[in-house]
C-alpha positions as CSV (number, residue, x, y, z in Angstrom):
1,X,95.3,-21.3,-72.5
2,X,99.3,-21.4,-72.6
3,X,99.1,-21.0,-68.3
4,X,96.8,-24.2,-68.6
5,X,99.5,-25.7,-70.7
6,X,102.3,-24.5,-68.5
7,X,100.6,-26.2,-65.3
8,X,100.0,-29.4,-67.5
9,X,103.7,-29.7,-68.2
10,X,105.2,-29.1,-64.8
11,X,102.7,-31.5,-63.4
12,X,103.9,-34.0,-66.1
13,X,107.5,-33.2,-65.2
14,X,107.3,-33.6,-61.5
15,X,105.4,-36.8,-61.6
16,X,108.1,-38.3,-64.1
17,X,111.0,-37.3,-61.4
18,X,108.8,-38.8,-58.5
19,X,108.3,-42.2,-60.5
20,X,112.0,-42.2,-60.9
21,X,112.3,-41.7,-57.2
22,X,109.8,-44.0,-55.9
23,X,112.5,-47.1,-56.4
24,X,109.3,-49.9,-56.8
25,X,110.7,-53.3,-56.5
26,X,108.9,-56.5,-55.7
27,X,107.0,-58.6,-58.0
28,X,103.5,-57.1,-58.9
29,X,104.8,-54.1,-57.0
30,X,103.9,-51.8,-59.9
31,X,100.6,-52.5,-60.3
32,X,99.7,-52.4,-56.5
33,X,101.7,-49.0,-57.0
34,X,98.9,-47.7,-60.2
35,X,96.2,-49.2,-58.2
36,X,96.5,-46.6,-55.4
37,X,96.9,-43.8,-58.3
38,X,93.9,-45.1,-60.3
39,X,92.1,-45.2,-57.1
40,X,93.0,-41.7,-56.3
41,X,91.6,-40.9,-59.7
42,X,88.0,-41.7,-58.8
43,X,88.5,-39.6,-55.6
44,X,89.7,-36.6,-57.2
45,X,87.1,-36.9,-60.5
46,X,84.5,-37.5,-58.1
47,X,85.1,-34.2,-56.4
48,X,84.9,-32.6,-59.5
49,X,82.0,-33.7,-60.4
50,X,80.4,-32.8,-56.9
51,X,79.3,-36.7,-56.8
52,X,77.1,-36.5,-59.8
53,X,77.9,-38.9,-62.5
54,X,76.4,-38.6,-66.0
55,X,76.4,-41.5,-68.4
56,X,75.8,-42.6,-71.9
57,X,76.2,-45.1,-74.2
58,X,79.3,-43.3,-75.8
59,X,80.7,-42.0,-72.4
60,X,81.2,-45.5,-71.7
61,X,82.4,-46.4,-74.4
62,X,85.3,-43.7,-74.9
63,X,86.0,-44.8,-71.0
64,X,86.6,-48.0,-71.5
65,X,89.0,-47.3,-74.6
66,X,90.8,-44.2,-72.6
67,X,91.0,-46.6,-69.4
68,X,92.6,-49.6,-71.2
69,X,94.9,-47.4,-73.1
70,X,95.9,-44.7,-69.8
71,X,96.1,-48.5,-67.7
72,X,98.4,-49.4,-70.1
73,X,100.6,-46.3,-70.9
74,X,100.9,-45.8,-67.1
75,X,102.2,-49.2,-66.2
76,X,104.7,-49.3,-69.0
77,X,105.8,-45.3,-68.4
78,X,106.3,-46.4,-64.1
79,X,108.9,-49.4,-65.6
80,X,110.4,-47.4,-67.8
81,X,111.2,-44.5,-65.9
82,X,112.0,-46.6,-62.8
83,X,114.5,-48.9,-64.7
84,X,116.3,-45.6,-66.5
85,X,117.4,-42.3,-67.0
86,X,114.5,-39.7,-66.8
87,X,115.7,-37.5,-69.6
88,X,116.5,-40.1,-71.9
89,X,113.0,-42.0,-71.4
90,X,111.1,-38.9,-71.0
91,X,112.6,-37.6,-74.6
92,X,111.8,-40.9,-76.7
93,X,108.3,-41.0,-74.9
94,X,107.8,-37.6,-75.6
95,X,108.8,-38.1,-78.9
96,X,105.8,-39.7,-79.7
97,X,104.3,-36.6,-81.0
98,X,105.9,-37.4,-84.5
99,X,103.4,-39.8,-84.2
100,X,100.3,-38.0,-83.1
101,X,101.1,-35.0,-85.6
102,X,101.3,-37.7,-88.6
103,X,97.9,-39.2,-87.5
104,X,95.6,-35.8,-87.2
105,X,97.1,-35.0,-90.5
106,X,95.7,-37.9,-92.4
107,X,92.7,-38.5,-90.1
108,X,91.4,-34.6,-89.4
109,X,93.7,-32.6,-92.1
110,X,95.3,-30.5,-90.0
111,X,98.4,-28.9,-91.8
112,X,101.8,-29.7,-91.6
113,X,104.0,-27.2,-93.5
114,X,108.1,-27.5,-94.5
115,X,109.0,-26.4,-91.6
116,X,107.1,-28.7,-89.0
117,X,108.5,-31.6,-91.4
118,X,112.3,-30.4,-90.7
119,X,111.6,-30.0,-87.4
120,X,110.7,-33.8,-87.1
121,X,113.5,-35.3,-89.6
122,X,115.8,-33.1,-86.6
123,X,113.8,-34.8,-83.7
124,X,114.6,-38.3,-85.0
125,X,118.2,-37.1,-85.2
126,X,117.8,-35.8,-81.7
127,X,116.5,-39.5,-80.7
128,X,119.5,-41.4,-82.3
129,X,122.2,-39.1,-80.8
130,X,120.5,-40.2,-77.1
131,X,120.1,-43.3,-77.7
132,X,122.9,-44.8,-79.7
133,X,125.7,-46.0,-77.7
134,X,129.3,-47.1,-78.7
135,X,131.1,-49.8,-77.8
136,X,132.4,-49.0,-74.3
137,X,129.5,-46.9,-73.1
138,X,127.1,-48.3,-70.8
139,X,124.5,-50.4,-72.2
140,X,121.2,-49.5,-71.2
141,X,119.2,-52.9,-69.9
142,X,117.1,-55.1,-72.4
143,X,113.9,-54.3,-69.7
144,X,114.5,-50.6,-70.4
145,X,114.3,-50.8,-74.1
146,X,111.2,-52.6,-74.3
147,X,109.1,-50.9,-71.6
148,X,110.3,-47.6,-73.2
149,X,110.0,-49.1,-76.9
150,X,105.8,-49.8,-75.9
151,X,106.0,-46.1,-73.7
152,X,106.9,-44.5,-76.4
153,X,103.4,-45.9,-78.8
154,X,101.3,-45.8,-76.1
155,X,102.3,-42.2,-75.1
156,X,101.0,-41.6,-78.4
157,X,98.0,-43.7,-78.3
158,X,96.9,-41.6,-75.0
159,X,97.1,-38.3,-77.3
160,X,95.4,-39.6,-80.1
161,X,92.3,-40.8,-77.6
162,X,92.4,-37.2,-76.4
163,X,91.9,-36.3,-80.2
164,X,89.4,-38.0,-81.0
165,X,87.4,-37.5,-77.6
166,X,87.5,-34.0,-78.1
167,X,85.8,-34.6,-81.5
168,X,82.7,-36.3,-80.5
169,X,79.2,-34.8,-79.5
170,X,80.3,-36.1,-75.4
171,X,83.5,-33.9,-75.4
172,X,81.8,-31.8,-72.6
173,X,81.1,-34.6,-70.3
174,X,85.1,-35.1,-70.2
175,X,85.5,-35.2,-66.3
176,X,82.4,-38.0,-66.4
177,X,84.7,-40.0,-69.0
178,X,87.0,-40.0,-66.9
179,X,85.4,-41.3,-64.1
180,X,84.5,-44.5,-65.4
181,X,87.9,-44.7,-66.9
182,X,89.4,-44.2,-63.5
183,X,87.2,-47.0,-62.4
184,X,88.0,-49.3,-65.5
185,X,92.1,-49.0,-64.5
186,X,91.2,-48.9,-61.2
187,X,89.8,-52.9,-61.5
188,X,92.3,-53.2,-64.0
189,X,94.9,-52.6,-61.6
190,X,93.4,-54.4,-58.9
191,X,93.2,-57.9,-60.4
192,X,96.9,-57.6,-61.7
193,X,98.1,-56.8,-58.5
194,X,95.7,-59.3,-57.1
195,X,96.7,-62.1,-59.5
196,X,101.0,-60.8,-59.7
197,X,101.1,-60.7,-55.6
198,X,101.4,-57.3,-55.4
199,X,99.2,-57.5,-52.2
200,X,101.5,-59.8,-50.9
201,X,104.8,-57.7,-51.1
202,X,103.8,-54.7,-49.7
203,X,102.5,-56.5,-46.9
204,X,106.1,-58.1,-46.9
205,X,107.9,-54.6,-47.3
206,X,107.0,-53.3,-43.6
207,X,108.1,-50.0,-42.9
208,X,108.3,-49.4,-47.0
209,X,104.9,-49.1,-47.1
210,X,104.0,-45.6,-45.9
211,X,106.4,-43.7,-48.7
212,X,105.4,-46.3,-51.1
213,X,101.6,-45.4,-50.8
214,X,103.1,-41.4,-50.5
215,X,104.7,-41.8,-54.2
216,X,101.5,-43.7,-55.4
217,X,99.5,-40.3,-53.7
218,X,101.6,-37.8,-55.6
219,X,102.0,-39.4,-59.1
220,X,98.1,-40.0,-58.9
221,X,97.3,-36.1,-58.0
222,X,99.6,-35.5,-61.1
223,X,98.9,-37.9,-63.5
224,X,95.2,-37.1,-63.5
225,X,95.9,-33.1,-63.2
226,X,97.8,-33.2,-66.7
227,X,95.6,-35.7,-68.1
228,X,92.3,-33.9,-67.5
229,X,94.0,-30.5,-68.8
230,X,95.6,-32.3,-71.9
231,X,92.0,-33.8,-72.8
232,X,90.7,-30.0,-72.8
233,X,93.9,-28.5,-74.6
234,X,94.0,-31.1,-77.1
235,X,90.9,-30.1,-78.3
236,X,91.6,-26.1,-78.1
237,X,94.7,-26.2,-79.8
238,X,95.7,-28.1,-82.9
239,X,97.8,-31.2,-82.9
240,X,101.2,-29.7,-84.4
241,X,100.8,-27.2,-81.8
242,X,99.6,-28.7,-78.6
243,X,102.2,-32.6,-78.9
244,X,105.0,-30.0,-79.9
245,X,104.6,-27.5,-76.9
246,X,103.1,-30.1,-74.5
247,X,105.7,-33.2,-74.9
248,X,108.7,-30.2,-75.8
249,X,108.0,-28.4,-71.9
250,X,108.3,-31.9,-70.3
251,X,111.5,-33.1,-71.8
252,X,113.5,-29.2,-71.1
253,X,112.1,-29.7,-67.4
254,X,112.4,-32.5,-67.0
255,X,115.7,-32.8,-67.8
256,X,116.4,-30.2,-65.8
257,X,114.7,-32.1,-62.5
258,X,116.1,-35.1,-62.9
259,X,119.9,-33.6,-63.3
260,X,119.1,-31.0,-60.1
261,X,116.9,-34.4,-58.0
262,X,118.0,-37.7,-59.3
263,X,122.0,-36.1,-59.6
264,X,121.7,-37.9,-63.4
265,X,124.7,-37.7,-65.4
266,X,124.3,-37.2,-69.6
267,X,127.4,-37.6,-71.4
268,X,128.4,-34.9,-74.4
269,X,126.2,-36.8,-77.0
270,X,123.1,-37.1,-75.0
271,X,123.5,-33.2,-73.5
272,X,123.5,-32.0,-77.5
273,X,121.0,-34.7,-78.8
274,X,118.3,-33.1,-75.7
275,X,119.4,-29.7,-76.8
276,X,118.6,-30.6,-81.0
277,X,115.2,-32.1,-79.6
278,X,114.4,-29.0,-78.1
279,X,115.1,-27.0,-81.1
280,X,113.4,-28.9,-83.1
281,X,110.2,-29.1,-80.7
282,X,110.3,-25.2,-80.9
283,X,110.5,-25.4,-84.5
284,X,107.7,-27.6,-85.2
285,X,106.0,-25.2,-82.3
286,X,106.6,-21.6,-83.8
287,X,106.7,-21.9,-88.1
């Protein structure tokens, strides 16, 4: 189970770093970018699935809810990370587990003891020391704070969907959920792109194109590798265990990637505000 959740993080990490590196630029560039993922996606599920899709009434209906909400957490999660610092984004994101641990406990009863609490009140800390700047720091941009700001809920939002799936009488027929939800982004994607010009600027980028479809490649591979584990561990493992562990690995590696690939630079402040979100991550994790 914890190998299955190791693979899940690095696979979460690396992707973060690579949509960090993919530089996408151009109006309606970004969707053009998830299109090729999401596309990728049907590929890969297909595979899986040895070309046999099963449907039902609530398949369908849990794929159109996961595509809309993966569609969306994927576009905003690209802009984010694209516009900003990898740690930085990847810890507030990430942070969304306060979220998805409040919600089981009042909608499935799973317990959160005295010790899961402290380990959230030091997690918010954590968020304000990376976050809050002086006057004379560098400001981060007005288009990083809101694509991270609706990251951040929609990070959660995936989780919760994973929840909730793995509830229902369907939660075997996960890979055939996905399918249809790879197909639901895919056309999602698609008309965005279509309607944004997104087409049009990759045609205009030339020799851009071959590395730009690359990054699209990889981050698809990965996006739907942790994705498809996560909507099996989420359902193993209880919420104030898996969101701690799962969303905890990511930022420490993370962090780590994008200092050793992306040659980031965190001043003092945002070093020891990662290092409290760790702690308190293994907090919440352990007691």
């Amino acid at each position: 189970m914890y190998l299955l959740l190791a693979a899940s993080v690095l696979a979460a990490s690396v992707n973060s770093v690579l949509l960090h590196k993919a530089k996408i630029e151009g109006k309606g560039s970004v969707y053009t970018f998830n299109l090729f993922s999401a596309i990728l996606w049907c590929v890969l599920l297909f595979a899986v699935n040895l070309g046999k899709i099963n449907l039902n009434r609530q398949v369908l209906l849990w794929a159109v809810i996961y595509g809309v909400v993966q569609a969306l957490f994927i576009f905003f999660k690209t802009n984010a990370m694209n516009s900003g610092p990898v740690a930085i984004t990847t810890l507030i994101g990430n942070s969304s587990l306060l979220i998805s641990v409040l919600f089981s406990f009042f909608a499935w009863g799973e317990p959160i003891g005295i010790f899961k609490f402290l380990g959230i009140v030091l997690l918010l800390f954590a968020l304000f020391l990376c976050t809050y700047k002086k006057s004379g720091d560098t400001a981060f941009s007005k288009k990083w704070l809101i694509f991270t700001a609706v990251f951040f809920v929609f990070c959660a939002s995936v989780g919760l969907v994973f929840k909730a799936f793995s509830k229902t009488p369907v939660k075997a027929m996960a890979d055939d959920m996905m399918f249809m939800s790879a197909v639901v982004m895919s056309v999602s994607f698609f008309v965005l792109s279509l309607l944004s010009g997104g087409f049009k600027t990759m045609k205009e980028a030339g020799f851009k194109i071959k590395p730009f479809i690359a990054f699209a490649a990889a981050s698809g591979v990965l996006s739907c590798l942790y994705n498809r584990l996560n909507i099996f561990l989420s359902g193993e493992l209880n919420a104030v265990i898996f969101f701690p562990c799962f969303n905890g690995g990511v930022i420490l590696l993370s962090t780590l990637l994008s200092v050793i690939t992306c040659k980031e630079k965190l001043t003092k402040r945002q070093i020891i505000g990662i290092i409290i979100g760790i702690v308190a991550i293994s907090i919440i994790s352990i007691f």
